[in-house]
N, C-alpha and C positions, 0 to 999 in steps of 0.2 A: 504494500500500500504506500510505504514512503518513497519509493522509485516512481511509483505511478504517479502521485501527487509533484513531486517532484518533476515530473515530465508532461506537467501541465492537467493533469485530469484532477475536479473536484467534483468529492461526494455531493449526491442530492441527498434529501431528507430522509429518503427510505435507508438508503444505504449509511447512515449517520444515524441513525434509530438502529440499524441493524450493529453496527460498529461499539456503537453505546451500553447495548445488552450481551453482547458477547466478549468486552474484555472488560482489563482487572484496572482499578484508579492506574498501578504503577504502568502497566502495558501502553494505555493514553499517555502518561505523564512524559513516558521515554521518547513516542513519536510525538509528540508536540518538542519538543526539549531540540528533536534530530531537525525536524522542517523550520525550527527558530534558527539553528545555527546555521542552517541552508541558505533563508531568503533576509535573515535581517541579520544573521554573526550576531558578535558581543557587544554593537550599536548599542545604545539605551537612547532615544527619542526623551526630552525634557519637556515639561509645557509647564507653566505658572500662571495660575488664574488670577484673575481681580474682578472681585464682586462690583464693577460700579452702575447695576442700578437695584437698587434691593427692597423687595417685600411689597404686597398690596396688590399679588398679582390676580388675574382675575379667570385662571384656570384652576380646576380643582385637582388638581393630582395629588391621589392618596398620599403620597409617599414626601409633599414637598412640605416646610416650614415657611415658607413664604407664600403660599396661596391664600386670598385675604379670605377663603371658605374656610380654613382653621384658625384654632386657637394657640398656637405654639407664639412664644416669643421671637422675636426675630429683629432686625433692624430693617429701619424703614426711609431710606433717601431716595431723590430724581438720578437721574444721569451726572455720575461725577464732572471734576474739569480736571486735566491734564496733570494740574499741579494736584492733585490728591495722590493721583498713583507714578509723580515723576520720581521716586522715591524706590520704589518698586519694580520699575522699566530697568534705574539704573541698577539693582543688584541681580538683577536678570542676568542684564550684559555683562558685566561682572563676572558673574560666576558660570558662563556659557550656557544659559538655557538657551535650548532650541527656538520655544513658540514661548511668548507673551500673547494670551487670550482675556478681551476683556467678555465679563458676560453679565446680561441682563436679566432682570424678572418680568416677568410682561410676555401676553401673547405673542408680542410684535414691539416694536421702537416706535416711536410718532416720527411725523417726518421730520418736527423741532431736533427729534433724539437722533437723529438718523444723521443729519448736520453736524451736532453735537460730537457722535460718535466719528465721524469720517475727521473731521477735527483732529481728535484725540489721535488717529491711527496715522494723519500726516505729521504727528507733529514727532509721534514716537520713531517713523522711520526718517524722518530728518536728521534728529541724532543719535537713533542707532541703525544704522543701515543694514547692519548684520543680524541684527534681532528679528525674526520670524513674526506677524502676527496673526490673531485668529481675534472670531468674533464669535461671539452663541447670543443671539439675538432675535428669536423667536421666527417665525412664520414669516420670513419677507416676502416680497415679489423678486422678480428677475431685475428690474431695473434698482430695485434699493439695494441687493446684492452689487449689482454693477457697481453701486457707487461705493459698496465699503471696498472692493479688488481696487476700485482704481483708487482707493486715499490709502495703500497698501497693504491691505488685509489678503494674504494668498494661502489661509483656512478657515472651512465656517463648519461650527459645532452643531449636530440636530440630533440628538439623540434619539433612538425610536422606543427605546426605552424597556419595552417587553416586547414577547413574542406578540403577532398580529392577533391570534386568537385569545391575547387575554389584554389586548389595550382598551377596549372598551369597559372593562372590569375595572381599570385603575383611574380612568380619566375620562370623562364627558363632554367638556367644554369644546375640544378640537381633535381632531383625529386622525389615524397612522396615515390616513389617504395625503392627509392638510403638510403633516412633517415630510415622507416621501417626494410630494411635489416641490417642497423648500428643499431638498437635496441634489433634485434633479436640477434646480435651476440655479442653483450654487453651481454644480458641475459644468451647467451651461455657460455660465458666465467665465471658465476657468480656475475656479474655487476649490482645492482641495476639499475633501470634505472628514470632518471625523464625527463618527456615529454608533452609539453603544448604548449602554444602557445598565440598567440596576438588577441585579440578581438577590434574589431572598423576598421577591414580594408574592409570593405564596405559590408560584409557576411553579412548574413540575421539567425533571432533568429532557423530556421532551418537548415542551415548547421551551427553554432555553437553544435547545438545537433548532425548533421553529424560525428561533429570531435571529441565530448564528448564519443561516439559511440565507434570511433574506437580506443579511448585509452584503452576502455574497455574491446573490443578485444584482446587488445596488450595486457592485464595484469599489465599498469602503476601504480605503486602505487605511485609516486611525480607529480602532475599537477598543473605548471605555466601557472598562467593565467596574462597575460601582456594586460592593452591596452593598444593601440596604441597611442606613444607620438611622432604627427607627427613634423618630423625635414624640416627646409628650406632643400632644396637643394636634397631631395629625391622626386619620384615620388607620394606619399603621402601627403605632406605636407599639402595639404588642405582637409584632409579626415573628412570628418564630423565627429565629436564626438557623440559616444550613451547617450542614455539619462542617468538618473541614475537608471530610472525603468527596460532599458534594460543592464545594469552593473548586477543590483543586480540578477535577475533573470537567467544571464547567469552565475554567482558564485553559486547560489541556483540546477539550473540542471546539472552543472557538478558534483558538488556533489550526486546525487541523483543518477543520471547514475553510479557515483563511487565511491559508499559507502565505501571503506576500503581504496580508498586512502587520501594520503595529498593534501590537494585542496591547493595552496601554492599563497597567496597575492605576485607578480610581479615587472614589472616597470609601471610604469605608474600611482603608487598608490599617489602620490600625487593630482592628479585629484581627490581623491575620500574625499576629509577633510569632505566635507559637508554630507558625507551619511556613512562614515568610520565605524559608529557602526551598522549599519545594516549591514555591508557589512560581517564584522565579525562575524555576526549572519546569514546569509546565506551561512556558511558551512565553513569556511576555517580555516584551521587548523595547518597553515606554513607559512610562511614568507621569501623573500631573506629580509638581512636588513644591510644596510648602504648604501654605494653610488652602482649607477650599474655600468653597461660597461662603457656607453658615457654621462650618464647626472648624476644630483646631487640626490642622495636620500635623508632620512629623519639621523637627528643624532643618531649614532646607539644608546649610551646611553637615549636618546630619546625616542627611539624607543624601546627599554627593558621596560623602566618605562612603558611607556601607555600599552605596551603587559599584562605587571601586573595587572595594573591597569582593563584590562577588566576583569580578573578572569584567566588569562591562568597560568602555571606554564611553566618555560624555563628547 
């Protein structure tokens, strides 16, 4: 199977249902581990997030703290200015991260924010030219897209979130058809795209391969895998956590379904201290790293060292 994949052929669903149920977590863990060091070696992909626009959003995803349909705490601002996160661009650059990604709350930007935002992304490749950006800014159109590529954004985040047969279950407001079409027209416009999603929101080890499926349809080359870090005050919050056998396995087949992308370590990665070096041994090849949106990450200096330390190069 790693010859075949290797030589261009990828599983469909049936055959990834079938793969699933007839080997062992370590059998996955070893061919995901072999097709990482085939299509991406000991690369590690860097991204650092900035929350600048937060909370009051007006979709309801079970899973989010910032959706004004719950009760969770959270912080509540417009669209930053430049000078909030010029601070943060520069320890980027600094210390080599790949992508600087600003991200918003909100179905979508207004077109004020959208000004705002193209702003922000000319002023960060001005004086860092080397610095990567991305955007995750909700449902655009094809011409609002245009305009974040052309103020230098050449990544846009859409996450799909869960498998297709269970997004209607987590979220109501807008739907996989709504996100898909925001992917296609990121691609259109020449936009990278990176797209993934949360594991542990109550999906079963088959539709996680649903959704691994259809990124691979989409032609995602960035997959964020988040689990689930259930917050008080959302519909969540007491969502059973997976075990470690079903973490690693589900990093192992997304990889496997999508051998040439970056299978990208998430939020959530604190939960994983106890199993952290397998984890990175079942395929992953990226990382976000320092704090995320709404909760604390790892220290990013920290987090550069141990990345070394496993063998990757930044």
């Amino acid at each position: 199977m790693k010859d075949s994949i290797i030589e261009g052929y990828r599983l469909d669903y049936q055959e990834a249902i079938l793969l699933s149920k007839t080997s062992s977590t370590e059998e996955l863990i070893d061919l995901a581990n072999d097709l990482r060091l085939h299509f991406r070696g000991n690369k590690l992909d860097t991204c650092m997030i900035f929350n600048a626009k937060s909370g009051k959003c007006s979709e309801d995803c079970k899973w989010c703290s910032q959706s004004q349909y719950h009760s969770s705490e959270v912080a509540v601002y417009d669209l930053v200015e430049y000078t909030d996160l010029k601070d943060d661009v520069q320890i980027a650059s600094d210390r080599g991260i790949d992508m600087f990604s600003l991200v918003t709350s909100g179905r979508k930007l207004s077109p004020k924010n959208i000004q705002g935002a193209t702003a922000i992304l000319k002023q960060i490749k001005a004086g860092y030219p080397n610095l990567g950006c991305c955007a995750s800014m909700g449902l655009l159109n094809r011409g609002e897209l245009q305009q974040l590529y052309d103020a230098g954004a050449r990544r846009y985040h859409c996450n799909i979130e869960t498998a297709p047969s269970r997004f209607s279950q987590l979220c109501t407001t807008h739907t996989l058809e709504e996100k898909i079409k925001t992917i296609k027209n990121a691609q259109a416009v020449g936009l990278m795209v990176c797209s993934g999603g949360i594991i542990g929101m109550g999906e079963t080890e088959e539709q996680r391969i649903e959704m691994a499926i259809l990124l691979q349809e989409l032609g995602i080359r960035s997959i964020p895998i988040n689990l689930l870090n259930p917050i008080k005050g959302t519909p969540l919050e007491n969502a059973q956590s997976l075990s470690d056998g079903e973490v690693l396995r589900s990093f192992a087949l997304f990889r496997i379904l999508n051998p040439e992308a970056d299978i990208r370590l998430a939020g959530g990665r604190l939960r994983l201290h106890s199993i952290q070096d397998q984890v990175f041994k079942a395929g992953v090849s990226a990382s976000i790293v320092g704090n995320y949106l709404t909760t604390l990450g790892v220290d990013l200096d920290t987090d550069l060292k141990n990345f070394r330390a496993k063998g990757y190069t930044l």
